[in-house]
Residue frames relative to the residue before (quaternion, step in Angstrom):
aa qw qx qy qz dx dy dz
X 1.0000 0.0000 0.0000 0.0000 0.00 0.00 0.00
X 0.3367 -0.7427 0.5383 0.2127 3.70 -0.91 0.94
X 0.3554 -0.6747 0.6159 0.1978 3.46 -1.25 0.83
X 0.1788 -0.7819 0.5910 0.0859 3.28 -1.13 0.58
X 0.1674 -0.8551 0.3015 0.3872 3.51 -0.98 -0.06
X 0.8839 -0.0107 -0.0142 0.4674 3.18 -0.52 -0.45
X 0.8873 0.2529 0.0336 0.3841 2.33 0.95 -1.74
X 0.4343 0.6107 -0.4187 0.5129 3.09 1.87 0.45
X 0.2966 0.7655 -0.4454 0.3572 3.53 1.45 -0.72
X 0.7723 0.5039 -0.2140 0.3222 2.78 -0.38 -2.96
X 0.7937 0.4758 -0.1874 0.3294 3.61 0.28 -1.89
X 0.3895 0.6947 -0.3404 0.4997 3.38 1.55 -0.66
X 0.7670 0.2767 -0.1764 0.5514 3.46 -0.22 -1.91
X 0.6911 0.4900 -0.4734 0.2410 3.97 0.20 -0.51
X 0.4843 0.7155 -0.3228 0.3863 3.44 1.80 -0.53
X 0.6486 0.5131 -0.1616 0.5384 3.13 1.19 -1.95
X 0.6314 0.5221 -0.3640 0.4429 3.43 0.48 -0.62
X 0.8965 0.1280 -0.1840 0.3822 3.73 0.63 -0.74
X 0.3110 0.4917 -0.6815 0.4439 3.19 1.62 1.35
X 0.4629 0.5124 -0.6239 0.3660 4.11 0.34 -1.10
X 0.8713 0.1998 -0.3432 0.2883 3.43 -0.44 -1.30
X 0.5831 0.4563 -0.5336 0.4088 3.75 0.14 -0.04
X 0.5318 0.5828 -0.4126 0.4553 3.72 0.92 -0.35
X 0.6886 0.5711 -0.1945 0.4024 3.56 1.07 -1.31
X 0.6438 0.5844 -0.2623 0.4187 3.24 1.38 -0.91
X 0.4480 0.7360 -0.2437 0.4451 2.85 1.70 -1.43
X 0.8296 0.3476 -0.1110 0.4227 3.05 -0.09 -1.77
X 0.5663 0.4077 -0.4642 0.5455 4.17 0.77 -0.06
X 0.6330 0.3532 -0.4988 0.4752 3.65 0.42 -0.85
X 0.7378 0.4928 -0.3966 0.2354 3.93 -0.22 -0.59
X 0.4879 0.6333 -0.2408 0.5504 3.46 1.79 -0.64
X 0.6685 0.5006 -0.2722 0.4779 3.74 0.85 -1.18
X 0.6878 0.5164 -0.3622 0.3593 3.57 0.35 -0.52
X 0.5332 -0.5524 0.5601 0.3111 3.19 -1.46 0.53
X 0.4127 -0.6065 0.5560 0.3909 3.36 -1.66 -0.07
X 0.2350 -0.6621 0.6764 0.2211 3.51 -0.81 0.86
X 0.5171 0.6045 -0.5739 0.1945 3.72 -1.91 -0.67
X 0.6920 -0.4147 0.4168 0.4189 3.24 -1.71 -0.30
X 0.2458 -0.6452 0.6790 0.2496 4.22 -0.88 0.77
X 0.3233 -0.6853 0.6462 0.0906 3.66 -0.47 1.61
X 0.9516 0.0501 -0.0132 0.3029 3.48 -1.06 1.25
X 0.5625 0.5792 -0.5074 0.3010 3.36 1.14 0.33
X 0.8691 -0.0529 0.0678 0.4871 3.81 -1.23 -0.26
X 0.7409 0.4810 -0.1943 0.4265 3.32 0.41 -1.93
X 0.7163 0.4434 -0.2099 0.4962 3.56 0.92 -1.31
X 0.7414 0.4707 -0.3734 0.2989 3.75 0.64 0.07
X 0.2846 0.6363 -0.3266 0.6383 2.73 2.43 -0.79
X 0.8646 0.2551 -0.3592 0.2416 3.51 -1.06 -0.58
X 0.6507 0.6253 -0.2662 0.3386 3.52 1.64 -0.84
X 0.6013 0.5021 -0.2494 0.5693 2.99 1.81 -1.14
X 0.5889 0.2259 -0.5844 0.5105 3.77 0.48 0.32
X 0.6236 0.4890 -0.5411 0.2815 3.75 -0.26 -0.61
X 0.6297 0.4204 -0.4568 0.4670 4.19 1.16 -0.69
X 0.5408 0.6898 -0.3863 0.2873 3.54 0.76 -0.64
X 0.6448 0.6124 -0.0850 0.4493 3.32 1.47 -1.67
X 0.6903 0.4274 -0.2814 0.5115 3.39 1.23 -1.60
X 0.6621 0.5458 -0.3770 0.3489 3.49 0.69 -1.41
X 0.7214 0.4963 -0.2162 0.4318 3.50 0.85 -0.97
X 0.5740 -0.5685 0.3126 0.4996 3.73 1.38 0.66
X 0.4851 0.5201 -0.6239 0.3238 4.21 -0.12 -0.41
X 0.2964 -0.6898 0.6267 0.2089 3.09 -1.36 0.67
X 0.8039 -0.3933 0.2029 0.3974 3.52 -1.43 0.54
X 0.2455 0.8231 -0.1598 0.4866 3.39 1.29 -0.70
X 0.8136 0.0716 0.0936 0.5693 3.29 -0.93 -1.41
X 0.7148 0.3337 -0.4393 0.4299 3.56 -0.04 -0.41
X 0.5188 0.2853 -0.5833 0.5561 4.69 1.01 0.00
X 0.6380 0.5843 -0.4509 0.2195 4.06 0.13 -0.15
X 0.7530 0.2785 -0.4911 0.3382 3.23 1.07 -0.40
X 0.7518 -0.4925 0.1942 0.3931 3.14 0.81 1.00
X 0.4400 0.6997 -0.5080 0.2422 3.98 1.33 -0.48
X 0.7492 0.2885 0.1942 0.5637 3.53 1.02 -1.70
X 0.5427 -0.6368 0.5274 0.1481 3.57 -1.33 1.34
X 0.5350 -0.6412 0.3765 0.4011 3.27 -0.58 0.19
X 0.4893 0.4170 -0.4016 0.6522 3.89 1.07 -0.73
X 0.7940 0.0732 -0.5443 0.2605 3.70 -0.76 -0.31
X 0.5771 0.4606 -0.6283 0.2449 3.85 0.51 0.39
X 0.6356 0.4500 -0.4876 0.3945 3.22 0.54 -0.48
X 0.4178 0.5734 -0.5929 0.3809 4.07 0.80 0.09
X 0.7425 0.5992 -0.1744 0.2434 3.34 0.68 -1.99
X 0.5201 0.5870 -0.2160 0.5816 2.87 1.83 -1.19
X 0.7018 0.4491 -0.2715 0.4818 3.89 0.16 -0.80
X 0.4334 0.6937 -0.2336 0.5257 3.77 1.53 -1.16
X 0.8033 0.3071 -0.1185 0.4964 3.68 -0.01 -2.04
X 0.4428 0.5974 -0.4137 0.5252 3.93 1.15 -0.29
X 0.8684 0.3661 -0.2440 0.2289 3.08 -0.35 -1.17
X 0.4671 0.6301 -0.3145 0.5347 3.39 2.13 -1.10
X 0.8271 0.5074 -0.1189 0.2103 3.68 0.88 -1.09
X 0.4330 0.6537 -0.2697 0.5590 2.46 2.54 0.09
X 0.6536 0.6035 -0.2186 0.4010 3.50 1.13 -0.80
C-alpha cells in the first residue's frame, strides 16, 4: 500500500471531488432527456400494422404493400417478422 502525504492526500480528494461533479453533471444531463426510439404498439403503430396484416393476408406481397407508400420497406418486413411471430403462438 502507498503512503501519501499530506499534501498529495488534499490534491488526491480535490481530483475525486471534481470527477464526482462532472459525473453529476453527467448524470442530470442523462435524467433530462426525453426517450427517443420507436413507441412499440401504441395507437399510431397498430393502425399502420393492422393495415400492413390486412395487405399480407389479402395476398400483396411486401413490395406493393412499401409502394403504396403507408410503410418503408424495413418496417414491413419488421411487421412481417411481428405477424410471424404472433403466428407461431
Amino acid at each position: 500500500m502507498m503512503k501519501y502525504t499530506l499534501e498529495q492526500a488534499v490534491e488526491r480528494i480535490n481530483e475525486l471531488e471534481k470527477e464526482n461533479y462532472m459525473l453529476r453533471q453527467e448524470l442530470e444531463n442523462l435524467q433530462e432527456r426525453k426517450p427517443v426510439g420507436r413507441k412499440v404498439h401504441d395507437d399510431k403503430w397498430m393502425k399502420a400494422y393492422n393495415e400492413f396484416v390486412a395487405d399480407y393476408e389479402s395476398g400483396m406481397t411486401i413490395e406493393n404493400i412499401a409502394k403504396k407508400g403507408d410503410v418503408s420497406k424495413r418496417t414491413a418486413y419488421r411487421y412481417l417478422a411481428y405477424y410471424k411471430e404472433l403466428n407461431k403462438l
